[in-house]
C-alpha positions, 0 to 999 in steps of 0.5 A: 315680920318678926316681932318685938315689944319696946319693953323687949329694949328696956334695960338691954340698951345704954343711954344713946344706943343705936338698936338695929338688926345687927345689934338684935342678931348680936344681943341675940333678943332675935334669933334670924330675921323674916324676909319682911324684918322687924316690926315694933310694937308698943306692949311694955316701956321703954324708959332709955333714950335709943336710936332704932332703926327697924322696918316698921313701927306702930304708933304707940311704939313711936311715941314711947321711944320718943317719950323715953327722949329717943328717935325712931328710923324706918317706915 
């Protein structure tokens, strides 16, 4: 997996934004993609409500997406 901290979204992002791999490819916060995708985990704070879509989430990172009044897609 390539791995992303929810701190790596803070303040990259506006209010209601959809973050997916694209938009990581795009905002260049990654550089390529691992043939198993993305994982987010929950180092940092995550402060803007944003829609991610990604492959796989720990559970901290879950919950501050969704504290930060945000939703979460994938595994």
């Amino acid at each position: 997996y390539n791995i992303l901290n929810v701190g790596d979204l803070d303040g990259k992002f506006n209010p209601g934004d959809t973050v997916d791999v694209k938009v990581l490819l795009e905002k260049r916060i990654i550089r390529n993609v691992k043939k198993d995708g993305i994982k987010i985990l929950g180092n940092g704070e995550i402060n803007v409500p944003l829609t991610v879509k990604i492959d796989r989430f720990t559970k901290t990172a879950k919950k501050k997406i969704e504290a930060a009044g945000g939703k979460v897609e994938g595994a």
